[in-house]
N, C-alpha and C positions, 0 to 999 in steps of 0.2 A: 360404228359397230365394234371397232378395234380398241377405243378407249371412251367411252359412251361419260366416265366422269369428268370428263375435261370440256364435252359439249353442254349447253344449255339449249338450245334452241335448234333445228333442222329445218331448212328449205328446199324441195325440192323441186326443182323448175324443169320441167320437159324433159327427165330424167329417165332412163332406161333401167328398170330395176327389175324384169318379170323374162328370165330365159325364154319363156314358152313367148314370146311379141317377138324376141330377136330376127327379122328376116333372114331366111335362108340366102347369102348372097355368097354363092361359089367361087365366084372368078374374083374377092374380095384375097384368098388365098394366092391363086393366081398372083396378082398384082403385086405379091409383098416378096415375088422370088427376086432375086436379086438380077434376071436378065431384064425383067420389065420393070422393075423399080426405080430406075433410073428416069422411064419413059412419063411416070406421072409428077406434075407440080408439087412442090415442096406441100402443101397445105395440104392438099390429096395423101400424101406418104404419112404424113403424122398423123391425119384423120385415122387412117387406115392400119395404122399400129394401135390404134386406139380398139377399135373395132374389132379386129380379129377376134381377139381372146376372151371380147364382153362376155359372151353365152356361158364358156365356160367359167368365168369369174363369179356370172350372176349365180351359176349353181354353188357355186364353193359357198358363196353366202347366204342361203337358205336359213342354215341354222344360226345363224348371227344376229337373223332380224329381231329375235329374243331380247338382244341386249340394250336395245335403243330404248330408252323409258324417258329421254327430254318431249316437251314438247313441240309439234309434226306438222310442219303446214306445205301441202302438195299444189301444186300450178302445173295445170296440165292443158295442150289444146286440142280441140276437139278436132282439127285439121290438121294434124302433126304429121307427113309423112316420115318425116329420122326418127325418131320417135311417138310411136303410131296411141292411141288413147287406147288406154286399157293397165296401163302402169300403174296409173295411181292407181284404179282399184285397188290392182294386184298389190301394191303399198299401203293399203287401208286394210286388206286385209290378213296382212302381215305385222302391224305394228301393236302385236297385241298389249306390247308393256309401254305405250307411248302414254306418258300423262295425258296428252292430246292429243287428236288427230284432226286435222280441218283442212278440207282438199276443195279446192277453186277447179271448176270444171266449164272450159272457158270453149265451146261448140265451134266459134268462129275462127279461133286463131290457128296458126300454125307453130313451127319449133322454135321462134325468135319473137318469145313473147318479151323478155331483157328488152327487145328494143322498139317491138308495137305498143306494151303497158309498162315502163318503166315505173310509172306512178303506182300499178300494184303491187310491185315485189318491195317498192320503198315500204308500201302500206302494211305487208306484210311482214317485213322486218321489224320496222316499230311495235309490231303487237306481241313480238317478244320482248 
């Protein structure tokens, strides 16, 4: 979105890109103050820096999605609790200036399709 001439191709894998999906998860705050920060696993703390600021991030880029005109291929699963189905939609129906758009909508899997379909993101890659 930031520099759209320097990409050729887009993958996006179980990817969070639609504010209105972000779950509301409260105590997500909580967790990041500095007395209980301590109390969660290293991999929990950086998830969770992660996470905070998505909603508002996702909104900041609303008007950005204008700029991506490489061609779009979306991997989503249809049992994704981190990432619940309905993204890609919402990225299908944002990509309006995408040379292409071609979204895999995979009902059975869940948020670790990298490591249930490996064989499809290879497949998917070469088709760029």
């Amino acid at each position: 979105m930031d520099a759209p001439q320097s990409v050729s191709g887009l993958l996006v894998v179980a990817g969070s890109v639609s504010s209105e999906l972000e779950p509301e998860e409260k105590w997500r705050k909580l967790m990041s103050s500095k007395a209980l920060r301590w109390l969660m696993p290293k991999s929990f703390r950086v998830s969770n820096d992660e996470i905070v600021p998505a909603k508002e991030e996702l909104i900041k880029m609303v008007p950005l999605w204008y700029n991506i005109t490489c061609p779009v291929q979306i991997i989503q699963g249809g049992q994704d609790r981190l990432v619940p189905a309905g993204n890609e939609d919402y990225a299908e129906k944002m990509l309006v200036n995408a040379s292409s758009v071609r979204v895999y909508r995979l009902p059975k899997e869940n948020h670790f399709i990298p490591f249930t379909r490996p064989e499809l993101l290879s497949e998917a890659l070469l088709r760029f």
